[in-house]
C-alpha positions as CSV (number, residue, x, y, z in Angstrom):
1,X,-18.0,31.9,1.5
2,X,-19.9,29.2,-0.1
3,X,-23.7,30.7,-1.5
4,X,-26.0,28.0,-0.3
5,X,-27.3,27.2,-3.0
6,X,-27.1,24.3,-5.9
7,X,-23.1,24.9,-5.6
8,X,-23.3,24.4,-1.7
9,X,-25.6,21.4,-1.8
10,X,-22.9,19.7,-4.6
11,X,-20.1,20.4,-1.9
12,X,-21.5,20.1,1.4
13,X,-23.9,17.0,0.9
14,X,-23.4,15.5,-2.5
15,X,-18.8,15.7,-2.3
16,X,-19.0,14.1,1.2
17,X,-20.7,11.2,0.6
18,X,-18.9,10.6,-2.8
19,X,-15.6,10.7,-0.8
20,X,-17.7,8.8,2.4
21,X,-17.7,5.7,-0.3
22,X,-14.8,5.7,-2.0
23,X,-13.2,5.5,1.0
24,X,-15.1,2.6,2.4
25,X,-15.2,0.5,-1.1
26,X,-12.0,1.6,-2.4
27,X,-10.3,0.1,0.8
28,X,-12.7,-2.7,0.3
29,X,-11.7,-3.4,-3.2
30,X,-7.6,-2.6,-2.1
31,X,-7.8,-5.4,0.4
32,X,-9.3,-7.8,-1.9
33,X,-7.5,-7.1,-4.6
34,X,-4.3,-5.7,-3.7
35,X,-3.0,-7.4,-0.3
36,X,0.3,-7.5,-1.2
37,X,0.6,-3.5,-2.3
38,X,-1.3,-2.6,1.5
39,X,2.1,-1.4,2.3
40,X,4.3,1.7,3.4
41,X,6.9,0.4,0.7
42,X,9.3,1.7,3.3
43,X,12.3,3.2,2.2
44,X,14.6,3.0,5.2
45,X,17.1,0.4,3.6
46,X,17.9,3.5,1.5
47,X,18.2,5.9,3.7
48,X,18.1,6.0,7.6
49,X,19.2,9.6,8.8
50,X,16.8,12.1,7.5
51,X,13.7,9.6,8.2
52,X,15.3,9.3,11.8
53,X,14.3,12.9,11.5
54,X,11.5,13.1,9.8
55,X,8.6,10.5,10.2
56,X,8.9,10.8,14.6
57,X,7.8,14.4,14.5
58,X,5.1,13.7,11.5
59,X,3.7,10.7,13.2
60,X,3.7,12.3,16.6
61,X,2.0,15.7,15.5
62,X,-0.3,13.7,13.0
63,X,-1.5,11.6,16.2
64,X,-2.1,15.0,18.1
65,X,-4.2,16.5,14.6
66,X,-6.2,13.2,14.6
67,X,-7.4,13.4,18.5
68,X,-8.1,16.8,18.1
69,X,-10.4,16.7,14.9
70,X,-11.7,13.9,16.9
71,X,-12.5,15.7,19.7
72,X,-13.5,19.0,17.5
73,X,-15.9,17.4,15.3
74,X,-17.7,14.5,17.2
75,X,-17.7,15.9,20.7
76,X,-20.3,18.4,20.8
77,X,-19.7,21.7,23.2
78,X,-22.5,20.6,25.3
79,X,-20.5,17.0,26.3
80,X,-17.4,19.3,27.2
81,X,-19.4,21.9,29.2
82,X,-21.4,19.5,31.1
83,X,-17.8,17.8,31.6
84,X,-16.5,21.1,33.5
85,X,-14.9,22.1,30.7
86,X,-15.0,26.2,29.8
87,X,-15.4,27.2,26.6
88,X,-12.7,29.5,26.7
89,X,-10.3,26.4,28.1
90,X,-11.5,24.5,25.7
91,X,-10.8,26.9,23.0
92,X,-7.1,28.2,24.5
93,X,-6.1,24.4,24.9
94,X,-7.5,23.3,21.4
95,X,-5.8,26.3,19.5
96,X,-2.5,26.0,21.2
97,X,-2.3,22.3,20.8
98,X,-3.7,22.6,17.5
99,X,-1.0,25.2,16.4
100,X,2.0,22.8,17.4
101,X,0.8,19.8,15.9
102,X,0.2,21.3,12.7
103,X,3.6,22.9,12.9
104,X,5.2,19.6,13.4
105,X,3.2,17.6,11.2
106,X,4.5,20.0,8.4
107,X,7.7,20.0,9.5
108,X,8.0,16.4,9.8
109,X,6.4,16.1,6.3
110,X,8.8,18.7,4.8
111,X,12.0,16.7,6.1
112,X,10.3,13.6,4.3
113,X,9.6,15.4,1.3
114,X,12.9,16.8,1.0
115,X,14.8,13.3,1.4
116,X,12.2,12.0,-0.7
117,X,13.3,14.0,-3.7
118,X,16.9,14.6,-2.9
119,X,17.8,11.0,-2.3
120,X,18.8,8.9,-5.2
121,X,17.0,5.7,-4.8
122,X,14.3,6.8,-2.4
123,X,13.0,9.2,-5.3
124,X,13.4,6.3,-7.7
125,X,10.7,4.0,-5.6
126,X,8.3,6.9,-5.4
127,X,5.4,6.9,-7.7
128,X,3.4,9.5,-9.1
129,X,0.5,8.2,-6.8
130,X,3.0,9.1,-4.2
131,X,3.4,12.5,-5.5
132,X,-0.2,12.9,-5.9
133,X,-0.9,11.9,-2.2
134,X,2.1,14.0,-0.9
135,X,0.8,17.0,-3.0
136,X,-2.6,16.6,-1.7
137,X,-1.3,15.9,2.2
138,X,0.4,18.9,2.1
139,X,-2.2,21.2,0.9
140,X,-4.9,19.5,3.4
141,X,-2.7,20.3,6.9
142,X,-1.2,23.9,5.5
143,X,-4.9,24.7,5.2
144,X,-5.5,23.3,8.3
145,X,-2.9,25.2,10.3
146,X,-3.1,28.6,8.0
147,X,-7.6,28.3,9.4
148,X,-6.1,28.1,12.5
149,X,-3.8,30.7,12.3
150,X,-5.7,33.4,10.5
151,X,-9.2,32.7,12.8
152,X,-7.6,32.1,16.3
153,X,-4.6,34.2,16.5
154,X,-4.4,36.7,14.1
155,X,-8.5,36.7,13.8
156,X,-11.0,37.6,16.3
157,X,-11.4,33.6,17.0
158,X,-14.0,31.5,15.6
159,X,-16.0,28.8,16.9
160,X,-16.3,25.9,14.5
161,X,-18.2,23.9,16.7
162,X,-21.4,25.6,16.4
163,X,-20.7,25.0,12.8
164,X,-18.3,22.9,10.9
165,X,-18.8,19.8,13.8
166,X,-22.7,19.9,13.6
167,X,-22.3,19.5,9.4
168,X,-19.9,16.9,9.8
169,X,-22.2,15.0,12.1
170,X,-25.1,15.8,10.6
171,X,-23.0,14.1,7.1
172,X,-23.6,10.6,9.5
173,X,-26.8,11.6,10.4
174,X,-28.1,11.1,6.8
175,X,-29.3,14.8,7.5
176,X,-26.7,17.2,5.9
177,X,-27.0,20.5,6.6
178,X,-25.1,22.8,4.0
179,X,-26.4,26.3,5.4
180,X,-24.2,25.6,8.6
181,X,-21.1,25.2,5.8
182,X,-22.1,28.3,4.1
183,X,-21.3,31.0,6.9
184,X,-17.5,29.5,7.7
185,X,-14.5,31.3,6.7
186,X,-13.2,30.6,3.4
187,X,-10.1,28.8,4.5
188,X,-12.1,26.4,6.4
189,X,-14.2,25.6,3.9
190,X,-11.1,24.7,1.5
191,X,-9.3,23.1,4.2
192,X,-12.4,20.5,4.7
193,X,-13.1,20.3,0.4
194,X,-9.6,19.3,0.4
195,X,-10.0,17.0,3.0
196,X,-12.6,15.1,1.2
197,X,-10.1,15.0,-1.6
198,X,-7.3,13.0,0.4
199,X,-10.5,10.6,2.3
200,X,-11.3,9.7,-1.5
201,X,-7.6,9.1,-2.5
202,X,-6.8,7.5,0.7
203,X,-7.8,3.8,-0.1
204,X,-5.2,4.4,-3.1
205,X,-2.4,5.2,-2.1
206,X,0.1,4.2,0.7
207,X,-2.1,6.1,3.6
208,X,-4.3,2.5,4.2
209,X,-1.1,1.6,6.8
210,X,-2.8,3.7,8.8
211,X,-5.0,1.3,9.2
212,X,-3.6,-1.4,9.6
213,X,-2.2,-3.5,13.0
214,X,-0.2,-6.1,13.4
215,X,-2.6,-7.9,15.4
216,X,-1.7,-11.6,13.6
217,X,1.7,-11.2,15.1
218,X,0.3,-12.2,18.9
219,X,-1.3,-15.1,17.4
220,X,1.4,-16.3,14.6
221,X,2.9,-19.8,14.6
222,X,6.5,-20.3,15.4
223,X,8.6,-20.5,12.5
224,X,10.6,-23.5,12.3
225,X,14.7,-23.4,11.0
226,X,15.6,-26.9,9.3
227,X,19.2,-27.2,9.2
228,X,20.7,-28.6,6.1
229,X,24.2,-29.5,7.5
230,X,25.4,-33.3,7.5
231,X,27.0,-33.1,11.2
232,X,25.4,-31.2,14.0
233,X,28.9,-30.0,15.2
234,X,30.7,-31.2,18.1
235,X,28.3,-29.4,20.6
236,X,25.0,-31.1,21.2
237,X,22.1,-28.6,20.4
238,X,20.5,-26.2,23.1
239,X,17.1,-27.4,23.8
240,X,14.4,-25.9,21.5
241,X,16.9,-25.8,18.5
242,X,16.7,-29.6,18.4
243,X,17.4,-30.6,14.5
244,X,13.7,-31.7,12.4
């Protein structure tokens, strides 16, 4: 556990908000600078199969992670309770959910990982940045699921919402709190250090897709063919493919 002391207030309250702005300016500073590397850099023309595989079950149990930090972290117990919702329900469906979406995130990852390094030109295209975030992305969700794990089934349980969500709200609050950080088990506290670690890498690396949509697509113009052949053919052209 962390002491609370001058090594708790570097983690808790000064680490947060170093990785709280790198993540808003370095995205900032990507977009102005870098439009053209805001990009996946897919890979599929290289290989189809194993990301077939792969990137359906790490997207889907990715989604699930997100909605559940979400959930976890800004939705205080009181919101839930006063929704009808038990505390033990709440805590049975969050751990059980929890458990399978960590398990297919990191499967999903590990079957992307795997063709990541095993096929040829995929492993050409990927960069140590790509390494780095991989490297990082792993560590962050088996820390995740092995909290998880070692609290809520093979523990006694523990509530992180009367701790861990009150310091991460209380980061936004401009009020950070790093005695409630102090008491939580040691694997939660290095799953959410490491966490900061991927928020500051994040504007770096290929993750910014995540937030991105392709919302210019609805409003797009047409785009317009020009044929270059002399004779039209002996057909005369369906309408909207008029020659310009």
């Amino acid at each position: 556990m962390t002491p609370p002391g001058a090594l708790g207030t570097v983690l808790w309250v000064i680490l947060p908000y170093v990785a709280l702005v790198t993540f808003v300016l370095g995205h900032v500073w990507r977009y102005r600078y870098d439009k053209f590397g805001w990009t996946t850099r897919s890979s599929q023309l290289y290989e189809s199969r194993l990301l077939r595989i792969g990137s359906p079950v790490f997207h889907f149990g990715i989604l699930v992670v997100l909605v559940g930090h979400v959930m976890g972290l800004l939705v205080p117990a009181s919101w839930t309770a006063a929704a009808g919702i038990t505390e033990h329900a709440y805590h049975v469906t969050a751990v059980a959910l929890g458990t399978v979406a960590g398990v297919c995130t990191l499967g999903g990852l590990a079957v992307l990982i795997y063709r990541r390094r095993t096929v040829g030109p995929v492993f050409s295209a990927t960069t140590a940045n790509d390494k780095l975030m991989y490297a990082v992305l792993t560590l962050v969700i088996v820390l995740g699921l092995a909290a998880t794990v070692a609290a809520n089934i093979a523990g006694g349980g523990y509530d992180y919402r009367a701790t861990i969500s009150p310091w991460f709200r209380s980061v936004f609050y401009l009020r950070p709190d790093p005695a409630l950080m102090a008491g939580a088990p040691v694997l939660f506290q290095l799953h959410a250090l490491s966490a900061l670690v991927l928020f500051a890498l994040w504007p770096f690396t290929r993750l910014v897709h995540m937030l991105t949509a392709p919302v210019g697509y609805l409003t797009r113009p047409y785009i317009v063919y020009r044929s270059r052949d002399v004779q039209l053919g002996a057909h005369a052209p369906r309408r909207g493919w008029e020659r310009t």
